[in-house]
C-alpha positions as CSV (number, residue, x, y, z in Angstrom):
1,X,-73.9,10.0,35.5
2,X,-71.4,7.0,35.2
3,X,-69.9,8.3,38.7
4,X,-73.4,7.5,39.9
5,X,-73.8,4.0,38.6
6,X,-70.3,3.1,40.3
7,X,-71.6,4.4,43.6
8,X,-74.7,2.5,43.6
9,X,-72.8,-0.2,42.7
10,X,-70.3,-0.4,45.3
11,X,-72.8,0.3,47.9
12,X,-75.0,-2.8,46.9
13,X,-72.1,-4.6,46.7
14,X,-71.7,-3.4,50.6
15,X,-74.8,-4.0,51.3
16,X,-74.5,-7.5,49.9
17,X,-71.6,-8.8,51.5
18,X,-73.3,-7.3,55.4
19,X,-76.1,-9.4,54.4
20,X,-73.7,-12.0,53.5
21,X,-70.9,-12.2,56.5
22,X,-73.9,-11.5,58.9
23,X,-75.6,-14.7,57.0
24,X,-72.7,-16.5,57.0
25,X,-72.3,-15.8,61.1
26,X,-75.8,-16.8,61.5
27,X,-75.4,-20.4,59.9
28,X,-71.9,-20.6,61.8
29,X,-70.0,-20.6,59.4
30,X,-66.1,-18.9,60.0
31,X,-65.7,-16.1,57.4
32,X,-62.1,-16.5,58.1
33,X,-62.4,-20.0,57.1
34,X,-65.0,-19.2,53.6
35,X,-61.6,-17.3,52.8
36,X,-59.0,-19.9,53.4
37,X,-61.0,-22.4,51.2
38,X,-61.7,-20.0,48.8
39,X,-57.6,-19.6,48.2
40,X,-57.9,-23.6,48.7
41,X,-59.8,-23.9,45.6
42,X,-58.2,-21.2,44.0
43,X,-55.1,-23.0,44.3
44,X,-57.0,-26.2,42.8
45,X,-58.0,-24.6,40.0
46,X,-55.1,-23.0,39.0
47,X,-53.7,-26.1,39.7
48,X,-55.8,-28.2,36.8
49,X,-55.0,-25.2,34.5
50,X,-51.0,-26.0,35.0
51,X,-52.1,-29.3,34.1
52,X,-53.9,-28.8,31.0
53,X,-57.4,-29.8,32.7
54,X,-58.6,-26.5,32.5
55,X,-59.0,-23.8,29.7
56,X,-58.1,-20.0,30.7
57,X,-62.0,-19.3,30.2
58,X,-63.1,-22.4,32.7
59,X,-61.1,-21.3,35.6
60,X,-63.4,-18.4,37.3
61,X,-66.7,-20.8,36.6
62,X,-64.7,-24.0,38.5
63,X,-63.6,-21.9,41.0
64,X,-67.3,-20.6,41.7
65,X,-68.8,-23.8,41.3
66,X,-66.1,-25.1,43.7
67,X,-66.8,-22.3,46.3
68,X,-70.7,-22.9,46.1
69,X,-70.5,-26.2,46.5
70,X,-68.4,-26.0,49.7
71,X,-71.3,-23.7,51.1
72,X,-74.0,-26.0,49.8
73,X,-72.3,-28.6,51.9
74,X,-72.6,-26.6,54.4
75,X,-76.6,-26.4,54.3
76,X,-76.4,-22.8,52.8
77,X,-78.7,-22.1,49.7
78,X,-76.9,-20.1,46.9
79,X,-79.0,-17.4,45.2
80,X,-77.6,-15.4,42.0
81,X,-76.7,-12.5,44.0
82,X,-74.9,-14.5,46.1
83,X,-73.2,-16.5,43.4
84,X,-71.8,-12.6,42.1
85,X,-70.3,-12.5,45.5
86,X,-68.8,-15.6,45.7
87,X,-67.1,-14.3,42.4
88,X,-66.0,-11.3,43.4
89,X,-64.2,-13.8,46.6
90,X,-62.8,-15.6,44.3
91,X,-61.3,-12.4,42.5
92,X,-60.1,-11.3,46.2
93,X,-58.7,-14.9,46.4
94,X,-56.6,-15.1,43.2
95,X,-54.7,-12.1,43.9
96,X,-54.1,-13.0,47.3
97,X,-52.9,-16.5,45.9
98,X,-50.7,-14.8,43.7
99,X,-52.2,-17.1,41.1
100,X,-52.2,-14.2,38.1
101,X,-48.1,-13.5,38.3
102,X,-47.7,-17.5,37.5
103,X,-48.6,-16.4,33.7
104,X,-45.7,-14.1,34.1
105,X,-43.4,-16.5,35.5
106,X,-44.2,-19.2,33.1
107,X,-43.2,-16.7,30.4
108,X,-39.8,-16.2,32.3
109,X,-38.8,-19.6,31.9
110,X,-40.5,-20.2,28.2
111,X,-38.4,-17.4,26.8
112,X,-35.3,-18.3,27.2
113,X,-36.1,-22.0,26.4
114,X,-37.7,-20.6,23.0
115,X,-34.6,-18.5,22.3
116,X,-32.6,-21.4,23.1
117,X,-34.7,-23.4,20.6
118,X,-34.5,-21.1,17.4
119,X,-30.9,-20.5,17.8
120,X,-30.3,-24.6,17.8
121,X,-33.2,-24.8,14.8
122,X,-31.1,-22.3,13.1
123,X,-27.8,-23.3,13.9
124,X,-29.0,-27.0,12.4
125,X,-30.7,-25.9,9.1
126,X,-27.0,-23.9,8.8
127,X,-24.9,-27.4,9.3
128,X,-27.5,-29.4,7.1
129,X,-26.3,-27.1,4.3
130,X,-22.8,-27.4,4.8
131,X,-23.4,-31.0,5.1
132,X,-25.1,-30.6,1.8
133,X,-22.7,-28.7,0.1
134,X,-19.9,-31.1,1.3
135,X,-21.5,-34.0,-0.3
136,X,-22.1,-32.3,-3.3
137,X,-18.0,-31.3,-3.5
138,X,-17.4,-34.9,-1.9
139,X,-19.7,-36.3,-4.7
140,X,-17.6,-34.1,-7.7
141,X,-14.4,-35.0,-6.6
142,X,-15.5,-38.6,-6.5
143,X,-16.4,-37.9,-10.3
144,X,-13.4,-36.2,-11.0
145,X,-10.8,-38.8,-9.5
146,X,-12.6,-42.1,-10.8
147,X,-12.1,-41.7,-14.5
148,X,-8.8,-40.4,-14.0
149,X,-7.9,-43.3,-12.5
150,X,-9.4,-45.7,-14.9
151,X,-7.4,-43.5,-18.1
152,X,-4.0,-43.9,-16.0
153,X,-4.6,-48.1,-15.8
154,X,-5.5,-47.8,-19.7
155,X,-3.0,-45.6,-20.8
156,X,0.2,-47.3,-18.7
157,X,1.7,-50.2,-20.9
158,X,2.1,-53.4,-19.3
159,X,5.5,-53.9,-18.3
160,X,7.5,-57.2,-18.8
């Protein structure tokens, strides 16, 4: 039964996307160049995430938004079904972008850099004790010489 749902679904989705290019043809408008902008904004988007503009969860929406904007501009009207295709294009265009290994490649180079950072965090909280033991010995042998030193001056007759 599931099988069937997925089958109906990717033929409407066929279906869809005929009616769509042949739309698409109609107002004279190059499918070729719906997909270039698409990876445009894509790029954009991802952009503005990189940036701290963006939240993970705000990136599909913009890059919809972006997408049906660029056709509104260019006088086409965009229904709901035509909004879940510009989604799934914008799907098509993030993996041609390459957009979803970035993630991957940020984590590359955080890695290390964390690593790097908990070995120096350790390696400090390590030479703060020493230091702190130090000036606790420094401190008791400061203690330990200065009253000697004061008995020695007492205890040494004055000489004539």
């Amino acid at each position: 039964m599931n099988s069937a749902y997925i089958i109906s679904g990717a033929i409407l989705v066929v279906v869809i996307l005929i009616f769509l290019f042949g739309y698409l043809k109609y107002k004279k408008i190059d499918i070729k160049n719906l997909f270039e902008m698409a990876l445009k904004i894509v790029g954009g988007v991802q952009q503005l995430y990189l940036s701290g503009q963006l939240t993970a969860g705000e990136r599909k929406d913009t890059a919809v938004k972006g997408l049906t904007n660029f056709l509104a501009s260019k006088g086409i009207k965009v229904s709901d079904s035509l909004t879940n295709v510009i989604g799934l294009i914008i799907e098509w265009a993030v993996k041609e972008s390459g957009s979803t290994d970035i993630n991957k490649l940020i984590d590359e180079k955080i890695v290390p850099i964390q690593e790097k950072l908990n070995a120096a965090t350790k390696e400090n909280t390590e030479l703060k004790a020493k230091v702190t033991t130090l000036q606790s010995k420094l401190s008791t042998v400061k203690n330990a010489v200065t009253p000697a030193t004061t008995n020695n001056t007492a205890a040494k007759p004055a000489q004539k």
